[in-house]
C-alpha positions as CSV (number, residue, x, y, z in Angstrom):
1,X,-28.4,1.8,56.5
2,X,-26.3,1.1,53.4
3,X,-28.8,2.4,50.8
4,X,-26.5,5.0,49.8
5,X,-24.2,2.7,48.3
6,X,-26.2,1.3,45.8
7,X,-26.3,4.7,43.8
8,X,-27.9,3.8,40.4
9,X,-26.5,5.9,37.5
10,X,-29.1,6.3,34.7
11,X,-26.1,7.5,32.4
12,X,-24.2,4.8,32.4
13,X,-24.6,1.6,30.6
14,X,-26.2,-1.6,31.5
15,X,-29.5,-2.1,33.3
16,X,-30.9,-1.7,36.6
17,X,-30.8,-5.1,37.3
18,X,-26.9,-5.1,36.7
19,X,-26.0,-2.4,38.1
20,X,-27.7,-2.8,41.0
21,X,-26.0,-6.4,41.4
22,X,-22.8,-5.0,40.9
23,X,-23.0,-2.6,43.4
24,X,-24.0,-5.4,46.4
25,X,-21.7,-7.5,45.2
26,X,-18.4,-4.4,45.7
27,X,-19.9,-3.8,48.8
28,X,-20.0,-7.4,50.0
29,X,-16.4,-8.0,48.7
30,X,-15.3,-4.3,50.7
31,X,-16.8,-5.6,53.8
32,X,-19.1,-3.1,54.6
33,X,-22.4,-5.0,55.0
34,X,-22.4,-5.8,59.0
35,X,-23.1,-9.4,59.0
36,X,-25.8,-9.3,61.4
37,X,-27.8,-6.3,60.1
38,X,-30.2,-7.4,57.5
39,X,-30.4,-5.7,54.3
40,X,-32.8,-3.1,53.3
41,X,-36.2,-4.7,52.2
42,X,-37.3,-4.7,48.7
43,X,-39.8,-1.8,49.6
44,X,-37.7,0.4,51.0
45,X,-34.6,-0.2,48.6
46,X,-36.9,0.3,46.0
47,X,-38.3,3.5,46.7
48,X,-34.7,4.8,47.7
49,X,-33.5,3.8,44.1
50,X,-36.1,4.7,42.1
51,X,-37.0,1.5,40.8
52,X,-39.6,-1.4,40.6
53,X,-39.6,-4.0,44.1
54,X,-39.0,-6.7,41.5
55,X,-35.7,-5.4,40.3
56,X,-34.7,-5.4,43.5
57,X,-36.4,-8.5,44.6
58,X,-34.9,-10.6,40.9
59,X,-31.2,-9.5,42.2
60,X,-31.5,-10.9,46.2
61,X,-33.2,-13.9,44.8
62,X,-30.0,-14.0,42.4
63,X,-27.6,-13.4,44.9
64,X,-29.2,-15.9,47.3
65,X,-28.7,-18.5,44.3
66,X,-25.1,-17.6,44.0
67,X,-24.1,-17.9,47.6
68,X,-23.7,-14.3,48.6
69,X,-27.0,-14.3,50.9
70,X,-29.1,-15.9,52.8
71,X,-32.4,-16.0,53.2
72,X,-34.2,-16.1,56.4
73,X,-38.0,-16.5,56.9
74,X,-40.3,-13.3,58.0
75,X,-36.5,-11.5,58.4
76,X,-35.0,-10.6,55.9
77,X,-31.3,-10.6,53.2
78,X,-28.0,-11.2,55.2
79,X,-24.7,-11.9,54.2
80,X,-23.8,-15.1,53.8
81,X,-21.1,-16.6,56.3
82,X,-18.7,-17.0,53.7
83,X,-18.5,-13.2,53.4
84,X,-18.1,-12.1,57.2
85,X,-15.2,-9.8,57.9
86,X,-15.7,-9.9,61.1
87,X,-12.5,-12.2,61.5
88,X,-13.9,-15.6,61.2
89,X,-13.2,-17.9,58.9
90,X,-13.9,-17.4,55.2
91,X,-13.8,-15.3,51.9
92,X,-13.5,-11.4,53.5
93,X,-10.8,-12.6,55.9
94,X,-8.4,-14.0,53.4
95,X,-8.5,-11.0,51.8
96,X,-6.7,-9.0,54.9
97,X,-2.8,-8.2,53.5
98,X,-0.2,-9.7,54.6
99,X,2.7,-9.3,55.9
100,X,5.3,-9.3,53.0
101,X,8.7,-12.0,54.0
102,X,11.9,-12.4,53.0
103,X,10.2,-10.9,48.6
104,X,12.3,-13.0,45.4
105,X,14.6,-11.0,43.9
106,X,13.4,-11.6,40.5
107,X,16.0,-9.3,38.7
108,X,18.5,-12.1,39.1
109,X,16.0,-14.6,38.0
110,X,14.7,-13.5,35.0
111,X,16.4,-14.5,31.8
112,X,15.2,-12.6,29.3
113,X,13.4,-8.3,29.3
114,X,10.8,-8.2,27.1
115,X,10.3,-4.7,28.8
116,X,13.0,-3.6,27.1
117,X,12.1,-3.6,24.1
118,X,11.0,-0.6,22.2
119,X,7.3,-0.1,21.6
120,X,5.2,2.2,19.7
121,X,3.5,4.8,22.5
122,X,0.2,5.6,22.4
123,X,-1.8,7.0,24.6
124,X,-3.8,5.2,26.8
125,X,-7.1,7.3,26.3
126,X,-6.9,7.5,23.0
127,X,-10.1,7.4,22.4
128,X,-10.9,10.5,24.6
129,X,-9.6,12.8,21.8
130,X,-12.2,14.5,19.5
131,X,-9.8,13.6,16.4
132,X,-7.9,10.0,16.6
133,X,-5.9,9.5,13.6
134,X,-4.9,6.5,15.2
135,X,-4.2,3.0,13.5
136,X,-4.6,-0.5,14.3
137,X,-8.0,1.1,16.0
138,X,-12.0,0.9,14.5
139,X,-15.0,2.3,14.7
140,X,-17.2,0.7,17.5
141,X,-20.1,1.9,15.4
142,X,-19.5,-0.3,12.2
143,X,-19.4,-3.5,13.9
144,X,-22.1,-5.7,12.6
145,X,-23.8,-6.5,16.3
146,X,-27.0,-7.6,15.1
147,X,-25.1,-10.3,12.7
148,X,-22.4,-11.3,15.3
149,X,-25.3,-11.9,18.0
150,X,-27.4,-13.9,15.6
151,X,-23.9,-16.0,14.7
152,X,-24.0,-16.5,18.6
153,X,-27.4,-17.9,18.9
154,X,-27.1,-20.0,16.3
155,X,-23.9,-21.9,18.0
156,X,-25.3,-21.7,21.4
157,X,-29.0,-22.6,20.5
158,X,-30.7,-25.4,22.4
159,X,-30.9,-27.9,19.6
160,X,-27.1,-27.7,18.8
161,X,-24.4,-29.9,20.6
162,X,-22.5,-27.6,22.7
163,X,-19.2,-29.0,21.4
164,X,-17.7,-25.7,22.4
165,X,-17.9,-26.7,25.7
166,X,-14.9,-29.4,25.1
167,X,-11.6,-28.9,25.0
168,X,-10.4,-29.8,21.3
169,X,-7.0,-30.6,22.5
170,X,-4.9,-29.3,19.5
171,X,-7.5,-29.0,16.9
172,X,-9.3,-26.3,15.5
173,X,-13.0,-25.7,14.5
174,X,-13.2,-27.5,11.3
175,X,-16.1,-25.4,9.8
176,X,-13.8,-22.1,10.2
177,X,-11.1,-24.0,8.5
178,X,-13.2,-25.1,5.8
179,X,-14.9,-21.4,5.8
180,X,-10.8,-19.9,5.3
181,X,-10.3,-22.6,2.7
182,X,-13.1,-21.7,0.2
183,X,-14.8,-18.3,1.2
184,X,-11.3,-16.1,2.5
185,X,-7.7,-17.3,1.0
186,X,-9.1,-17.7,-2.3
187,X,-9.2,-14.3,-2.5
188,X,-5.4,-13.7,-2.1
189,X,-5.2,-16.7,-4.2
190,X,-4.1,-18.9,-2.2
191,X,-5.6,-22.7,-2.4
192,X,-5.0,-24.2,1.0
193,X,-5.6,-27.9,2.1
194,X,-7.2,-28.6,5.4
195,X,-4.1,-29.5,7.4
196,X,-2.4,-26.9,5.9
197,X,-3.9,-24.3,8.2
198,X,-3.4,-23.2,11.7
199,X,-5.7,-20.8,13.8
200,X,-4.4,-18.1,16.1
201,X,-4.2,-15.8,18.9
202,X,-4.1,-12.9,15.7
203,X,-1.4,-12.5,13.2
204,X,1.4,-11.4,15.7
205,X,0.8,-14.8,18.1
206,X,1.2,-16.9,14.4
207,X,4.9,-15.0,13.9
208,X,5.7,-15.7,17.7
209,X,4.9,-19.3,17.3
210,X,7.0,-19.3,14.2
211,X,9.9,-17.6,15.9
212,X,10.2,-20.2,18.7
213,X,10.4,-23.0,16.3
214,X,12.4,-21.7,13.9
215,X,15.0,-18.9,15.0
216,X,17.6,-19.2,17.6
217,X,20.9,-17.0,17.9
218,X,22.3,-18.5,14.9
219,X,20.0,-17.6,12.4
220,X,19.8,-14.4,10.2
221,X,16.3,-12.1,9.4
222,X,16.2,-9.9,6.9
223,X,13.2,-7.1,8.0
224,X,11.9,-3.8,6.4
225,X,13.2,-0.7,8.1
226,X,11.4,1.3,8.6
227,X,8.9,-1.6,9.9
228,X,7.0,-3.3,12.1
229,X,8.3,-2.7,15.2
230,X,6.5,-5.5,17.2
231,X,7.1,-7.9,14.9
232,X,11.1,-7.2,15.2
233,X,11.0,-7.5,19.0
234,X,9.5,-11.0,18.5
235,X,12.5,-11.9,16.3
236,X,15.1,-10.0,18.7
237,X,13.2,-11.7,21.6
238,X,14.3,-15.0,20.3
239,X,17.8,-14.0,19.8
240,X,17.8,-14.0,15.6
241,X,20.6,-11.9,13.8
242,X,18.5,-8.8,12.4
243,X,19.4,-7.2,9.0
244,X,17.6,-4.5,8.5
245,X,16.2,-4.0,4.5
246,X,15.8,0.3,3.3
247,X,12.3,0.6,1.9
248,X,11.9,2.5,-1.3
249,X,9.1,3.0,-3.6
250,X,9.3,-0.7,-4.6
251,X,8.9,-2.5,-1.4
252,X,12.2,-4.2,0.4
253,X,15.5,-3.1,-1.2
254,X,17.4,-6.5,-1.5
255,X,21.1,-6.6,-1.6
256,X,23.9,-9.2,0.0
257,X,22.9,-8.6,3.3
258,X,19.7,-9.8,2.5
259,X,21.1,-12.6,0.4
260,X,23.2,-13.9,3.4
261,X,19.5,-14.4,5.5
262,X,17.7,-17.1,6.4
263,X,14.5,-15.8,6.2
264,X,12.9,-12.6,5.5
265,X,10.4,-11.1,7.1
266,X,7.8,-8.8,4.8
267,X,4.7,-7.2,4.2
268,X,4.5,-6.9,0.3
269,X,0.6,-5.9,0.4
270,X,0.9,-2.7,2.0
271,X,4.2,-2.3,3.9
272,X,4.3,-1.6,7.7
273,X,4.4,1.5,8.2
274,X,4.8,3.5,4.6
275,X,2.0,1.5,3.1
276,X,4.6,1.3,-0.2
277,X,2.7,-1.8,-2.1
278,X,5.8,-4.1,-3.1
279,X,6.8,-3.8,-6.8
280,X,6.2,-6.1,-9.7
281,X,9.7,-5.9,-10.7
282,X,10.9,-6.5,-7.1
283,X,8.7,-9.3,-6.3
284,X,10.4,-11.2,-8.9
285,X,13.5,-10.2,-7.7
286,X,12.6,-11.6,-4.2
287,X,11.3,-15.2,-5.7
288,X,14.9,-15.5,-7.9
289,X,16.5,-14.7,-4.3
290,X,14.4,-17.0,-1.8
291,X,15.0,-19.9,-4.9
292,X,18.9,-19.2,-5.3
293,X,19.7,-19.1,-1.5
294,X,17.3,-21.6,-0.4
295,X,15.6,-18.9,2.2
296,X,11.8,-19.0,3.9
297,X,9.8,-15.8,3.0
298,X,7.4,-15.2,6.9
299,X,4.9,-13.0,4.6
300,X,2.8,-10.7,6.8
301,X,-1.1,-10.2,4.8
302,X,-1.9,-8.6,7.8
303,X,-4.8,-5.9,6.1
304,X,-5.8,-8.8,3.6
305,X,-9.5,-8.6,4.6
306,X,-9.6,-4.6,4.6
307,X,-7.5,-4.2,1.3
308,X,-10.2,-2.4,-0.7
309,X,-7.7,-1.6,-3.6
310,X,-9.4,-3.1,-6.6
311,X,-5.7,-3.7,-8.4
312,X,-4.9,-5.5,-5.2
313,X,-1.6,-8.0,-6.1
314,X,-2.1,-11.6,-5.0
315,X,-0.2,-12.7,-1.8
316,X,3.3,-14.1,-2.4
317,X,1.8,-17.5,-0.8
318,X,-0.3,-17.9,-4.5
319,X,3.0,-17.8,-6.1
320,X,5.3,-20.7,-7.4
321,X,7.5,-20.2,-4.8
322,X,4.5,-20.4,-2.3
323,X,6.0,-23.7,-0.5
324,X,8.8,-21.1,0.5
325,X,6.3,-18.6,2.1
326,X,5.1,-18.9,5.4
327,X,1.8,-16.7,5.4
328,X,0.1,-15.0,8.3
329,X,-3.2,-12.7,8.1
330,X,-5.6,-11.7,10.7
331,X,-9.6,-11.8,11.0
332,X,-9.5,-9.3,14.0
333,X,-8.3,-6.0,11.7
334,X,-11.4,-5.8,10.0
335,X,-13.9,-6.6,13.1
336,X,-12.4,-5.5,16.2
337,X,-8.8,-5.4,17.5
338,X,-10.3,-7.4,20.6
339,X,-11.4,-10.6,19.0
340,X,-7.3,-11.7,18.7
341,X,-8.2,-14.3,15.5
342,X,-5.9,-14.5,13.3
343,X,-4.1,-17.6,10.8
344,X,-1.1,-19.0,9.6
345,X,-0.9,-20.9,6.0
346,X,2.3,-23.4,5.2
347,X,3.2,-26.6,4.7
348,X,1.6,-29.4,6.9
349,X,5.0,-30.9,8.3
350,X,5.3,-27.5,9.6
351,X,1.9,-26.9,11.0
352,X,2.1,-30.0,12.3
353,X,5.0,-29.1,14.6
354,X,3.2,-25.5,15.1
355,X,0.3,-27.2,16.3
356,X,2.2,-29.1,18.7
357,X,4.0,-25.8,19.8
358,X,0.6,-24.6,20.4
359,X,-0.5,-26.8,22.6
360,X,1.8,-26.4,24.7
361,X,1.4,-22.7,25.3
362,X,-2.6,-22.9,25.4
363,X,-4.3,-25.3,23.3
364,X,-5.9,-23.8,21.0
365,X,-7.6,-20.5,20.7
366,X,-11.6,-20.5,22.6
367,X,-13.7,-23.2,20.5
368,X,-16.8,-20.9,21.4
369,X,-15.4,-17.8,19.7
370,X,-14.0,-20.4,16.6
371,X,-17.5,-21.6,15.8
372,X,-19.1,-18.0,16.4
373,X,-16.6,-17.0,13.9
374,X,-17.2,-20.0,11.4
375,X,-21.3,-19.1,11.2
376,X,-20.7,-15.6,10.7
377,X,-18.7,-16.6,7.6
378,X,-20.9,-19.3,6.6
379,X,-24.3,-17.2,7.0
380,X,-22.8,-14.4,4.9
381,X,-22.5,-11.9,7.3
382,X,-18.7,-11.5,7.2
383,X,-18.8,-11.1,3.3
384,X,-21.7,-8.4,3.6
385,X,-19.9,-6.7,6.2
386,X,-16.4,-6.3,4.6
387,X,-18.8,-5.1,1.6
388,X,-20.1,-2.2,3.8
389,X,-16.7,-1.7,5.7
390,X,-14.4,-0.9,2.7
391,X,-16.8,1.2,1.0
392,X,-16.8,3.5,4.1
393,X,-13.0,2.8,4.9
394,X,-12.8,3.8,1.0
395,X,-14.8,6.9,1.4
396,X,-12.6,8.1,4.7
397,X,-9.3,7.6,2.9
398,X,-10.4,10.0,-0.2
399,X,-11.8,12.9,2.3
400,X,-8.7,12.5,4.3
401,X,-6.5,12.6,0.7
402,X,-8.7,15.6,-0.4
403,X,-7.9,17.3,2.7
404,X,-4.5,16.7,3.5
405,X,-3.6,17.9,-0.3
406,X,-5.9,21.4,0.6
407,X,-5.0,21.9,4.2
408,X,-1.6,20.8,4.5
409,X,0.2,20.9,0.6
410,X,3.8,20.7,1.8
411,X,3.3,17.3,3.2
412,X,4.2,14.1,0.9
413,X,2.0,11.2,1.1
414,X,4.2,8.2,0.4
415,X,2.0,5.4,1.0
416,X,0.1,4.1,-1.9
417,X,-3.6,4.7,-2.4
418,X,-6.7,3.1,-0.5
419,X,-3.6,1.9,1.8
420,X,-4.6,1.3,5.4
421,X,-2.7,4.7,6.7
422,X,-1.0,7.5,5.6
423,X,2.3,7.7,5.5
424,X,3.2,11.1,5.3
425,X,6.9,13.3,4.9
426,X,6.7,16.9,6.2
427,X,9.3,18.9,5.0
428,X,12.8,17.9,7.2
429,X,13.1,20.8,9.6
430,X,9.6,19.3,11.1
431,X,9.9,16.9,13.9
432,X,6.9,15.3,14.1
433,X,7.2,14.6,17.8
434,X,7.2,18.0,18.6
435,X,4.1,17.8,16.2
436,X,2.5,15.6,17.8
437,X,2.9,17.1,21.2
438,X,1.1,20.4,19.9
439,X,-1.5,18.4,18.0
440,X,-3.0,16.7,21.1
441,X,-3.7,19.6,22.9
442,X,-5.9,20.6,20.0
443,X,-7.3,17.2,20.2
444,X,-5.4,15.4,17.3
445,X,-4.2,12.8,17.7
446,X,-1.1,11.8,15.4
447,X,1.4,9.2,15.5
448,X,5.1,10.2,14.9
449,X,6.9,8.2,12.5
450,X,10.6,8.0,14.1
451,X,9.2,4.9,15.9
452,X,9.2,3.1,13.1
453,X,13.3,3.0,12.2
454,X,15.7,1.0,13.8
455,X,18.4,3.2,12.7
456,X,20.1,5.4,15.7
457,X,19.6,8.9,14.5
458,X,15.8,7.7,12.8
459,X,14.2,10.7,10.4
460,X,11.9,12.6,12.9
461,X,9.7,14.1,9.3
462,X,7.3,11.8,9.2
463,X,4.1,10.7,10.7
464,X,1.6,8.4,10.3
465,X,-2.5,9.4,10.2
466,X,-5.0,6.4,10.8
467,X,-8.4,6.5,9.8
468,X,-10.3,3.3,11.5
469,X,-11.5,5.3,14.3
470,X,-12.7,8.8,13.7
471,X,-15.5,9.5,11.5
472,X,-15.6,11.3,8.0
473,X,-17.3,14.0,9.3
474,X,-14.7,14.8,11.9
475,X,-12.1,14.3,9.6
476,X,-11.7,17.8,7.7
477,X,-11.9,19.8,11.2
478,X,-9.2,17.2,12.7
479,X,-6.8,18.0,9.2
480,X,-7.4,21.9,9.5
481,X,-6.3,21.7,13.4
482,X,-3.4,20.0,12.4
483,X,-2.8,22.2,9.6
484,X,-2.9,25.2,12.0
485,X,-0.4,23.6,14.2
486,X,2.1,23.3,11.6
C-alpha cells in the first residue's frame, strides 16, 4: 500500500488539504501508483494520516476534476490512463530519458557570455544566518499582507471586469500610471505626463531596455567606480566604451574623460555602493557639463521610495536640465525584491520607442500584478506602509550607527546618514574578504567591498553592512561578533 508516501508534516507550511495534494500528485508524476491497484479509501487514508475523511475525500474529488483519477463506482480512486508508466501511451512514458544524439555545440554558437561577467557573490542561503547584514534583501515580517491581499480582492472581485485577463499589447495599467504621476514622482519632484512614463521588469530591466536602444560599440559611458556592478555589465554587455568616474565625498568626480562621454550613468541620491549623497556644488557642475557637451544623464533613483532622509535632494529629473535625464526607480525595494516593478521617466519620443522595444521582449509586465499594485496606491496602503517602513528602517540604521561607533571604533563609515547601507573603511591592513570568511562562521553575514571596483588591484578595506533583513534586536549581538572577529 502506498500510504506511507503521503507523510503529512504538521511543521511545515500549508494545509492538509495541500499537502496532501501535493504529495499524490509527486507520486503520480514518479510513477509509483500501480495503475491497476486502487488507492487507499478515504477511511483508511484518513486514519493512517491523522486527518478528517473529508480532507481526504475534497483532494480525490479534486484530482478526479483535474484529470489525474478516475473514479469508478463501488471500487474505488485509480490513476488515470494518461499517467500509466507501464509503457503505454501517455504522460509517465514521455517522461522516460532519452538517448542523447549527435548534442549542439553551443560554445561555437553563442555570440555573446553574459557568464562572464563579474557579479556580486552572495550566498545562496543567506538567509540561514542568525545575522544577515545583507542588502538589496527585506524583512518578510514588514510586508503589509493584510493590505496587499485586500488590494487583490478588490481587482479580482466578482463585480469587476477582469481586464487583467487581456493581453494589453504594449500598454500599461493606466490607473498605476496615473497613481506614479500624482501620488509617487511628485515627491522627487518630478511632474510627469502620462505618456511620459514606462513600467518595468524593476529598475535594472528599465537600464537594459535603455542600453539596447541606445549604446552600441561606438558610444562612451561615463559610470561611478566604485559602483554598481550590474548595472556596468548591462552597459559592457552591449558593447559601450566604459569610463570609469572616482567617487569622493561629493558624488562622481568629473573631469575630460567624463566630458568626452555620451552619457553618464549615476546615482546622485545615495551612490551605489558608498551611499556618498551627490554634492550641491557637483550637481551643478554635472548640469553645466551634460548642457555644454550635449550628453544624456541615465539617473538611477533606485531607493527613492525608502529614502527616509528628511533633507532628501530632489532627483536630477526635477531639474532644468530634466529633458536630458533619463530616470529609472523601483517599487520592488521597498515591498519585496520579488515583485520586479519598477519605472522609467523621459521624454515620450523616447518611451515611445521603449515601448516598442518592450514589446518585443515580453509585452508588458503582468496586468494582474499592475492593477494589484495601482489599488494598493490608490487605497492608501502604499503611503501608510512606507510610513511604518522608514520609521523602522530609520530606527535599524541608528542602533546599527550606535553600535558600530562602540563596538568597532577603528572603522570609518563613509556613507552618509539614514543611507540604505553602510559603507564602511577598516583600517588598510584589513581585507575584508578574509573578514568576511571568519564572520560567517560566527553567523555574520558581511559583504566585502572589493566587488565594487573595476580597478585591477581594487581596495580589499571595505565592506558593506545591510540592514533590510535582520532585526534591531539582533543587530548589536551581530556587530559585537563582528567586532570580536576583527
Amino acid at each position: 500500500m502506498l500510504s506511507h508516501y503521503f507523510a503529512l508534516d504538521s511543521h511545515t507550511g500549508g494545509g492538509l488539504q495541500e499537502q496532501l495534494r501535493k504529495a499524490m500528485l509527486d507520486a503520480i508524476h514518479a510513477g509509483v501508483i500501480p495503475p491497476e491497484e486502487a488507492l487507499p479509501s478515504c477511511r483508511k487514508l484518513s486514519t493512517q494520516l491523522g486527518v478528517s475523511r473529508n480532507t481526504v475525500a475534497l483532494v480525490y474529488e479534486r484530482l478526479v476534476d483535474d484529470g489525474y483519477l478516475v473514479s469508478r463506482p463501488r471500487s474505488g480512486y485509480y490513476l488515470h490512463d494518461a499517467y500509466r508508466a507501464d509503457g503505454s501511451e501517455g504522460a509517465a512514458s514521455m517522461m522516460l530519458p532519452q538517448p542523447v544524439m549527435d548534442a549542439p555545440n553551443w560554445n561555437k554558437r553563442l555570440t555573446s557570455r553574459p557568464s562572464y561577467l563579474q557579479n556580486v557573490l552572495r550566498p545562496s542561503q543567506w538567509m540561514t544566518f542568525d545575522y544577515p547584514f545583507i542588502y538589496g534583501q527585506l524583512d518578510q515580517r514588514l510586508f503589509p499582507m493584510e493590505a496587499w491581499r485586500g488590494a487583490s480582492r478588490r481587482v479580482m472581485g466578482a463585480q469587476r471586469e477582469r481586464c487583467w485577463l487581456h493581453d494589453r499589447y504594449d500598454q500599461d495599467d493606466p490607473m498605476l500610471i496615473e497613481q506614479l504621476r500624482s501620488r509617487v514622482l511628485p515627491k522627487r519632484g518630478i511632474h510627469a505626463q502620462k505618456d511620459e512614463i514606462l513600467i518595468t521588469m524593476g529598475a535594472q530591466n528599465a537600464l537594459f531596455l535603455i542600453a539596447q536602444l541606445l549604446l552600441n560599440r561606438q558610444t562612451r559611458v561615463a559610470v561611478e567606480n566604485p559602483g554598481y556592478r550590474e548595472a556596468i555589465n548591462v552597459l559592457l554587455h552591449q558593447g559601450a566604451e566604459i569610463s570609469y568616474q572616482p567617487v569622493d565625498h561629493e558624488g562622481i568626480c568629473l573631469d575630460d574623460n567624463s566630458a568626452r562621454c555620451d552619457y553618464l550613468y549615476v546615482t546622485p541620491s545615495h551612490q551605489v555602493p558608498t551611499g556618498v549623497t551627490m554634492s550641491a556644488e557637483r550637481r551643478q557642475q554635472l548640469m553645466q557639463q551634460v548642457n555644454r557637451y550635449d550628453q544624456i544623464i541615465l539617473e538611477d533613483d533606485y531607493d527613492a521610495e525608502i529614502n527616509f532622509d528628511y533633507q532628501a535632494q530632489p532627483a536630477l529629473k526635477s531639474t532644468a536640465i530634466g529633458s536630458r535625464v533619463i530616470y529609472m526607480s523601483s517599487l520592488s525595494k521597498p515591498l519585496s525584491p520579488g515583485l520586479r516593478l519598477g519605472y522609467l521617466v523621459a521624454d515620450a519620443e523616447l518611451i515611445d520607442e521603449l515601448r516598442a522595444l518592450r514589446r518585443l521582449m515580453y509585452r508588458h509586465p503582468p496586468s494582474g500584478l499592475q492593477q494589484q499594485l495601482a489599488q494598493f496606491l490608490a487605497q492608501g496602503h502604499y503611503d501608510r506602509y512606507l510610513r511604518t517602513f522608514n520609521a523602522e528602517m530609520r530606527a535599524r540604521w541608528e542602533v546599527l550607527e550606535e553600535t558600530v561607533c562602540r563596538e568597532m571604533p577603528h572603522c570609518q563609515r563613509i556613507s552618509e546618514a539614514y543611507a540604505s547601507a553602510f559603507w564602511l573603511a577598516l583600517p588598510e591592513q584589513y581585507d575584508s574578504q578574509r573578514l568576511a570568511w571568519q564572520a560567517a562562521q560566527q553567523g555574520v553575514l558581511i559583504e566585502p567591498g572589493f566587488q565594487h571596483f573595476f580597478s585591477q588591484v581594487p581596495p580589499r578595506h571595505y565592506m558593506r553592512l545591510g540592514y533590510g533583513v535582520i532585526g534591531v534586536e539582533a543587530i548589536p549581538e551581530g556587530i559585537k561578533r563582528l567586532a570580536s572577529v576583527l
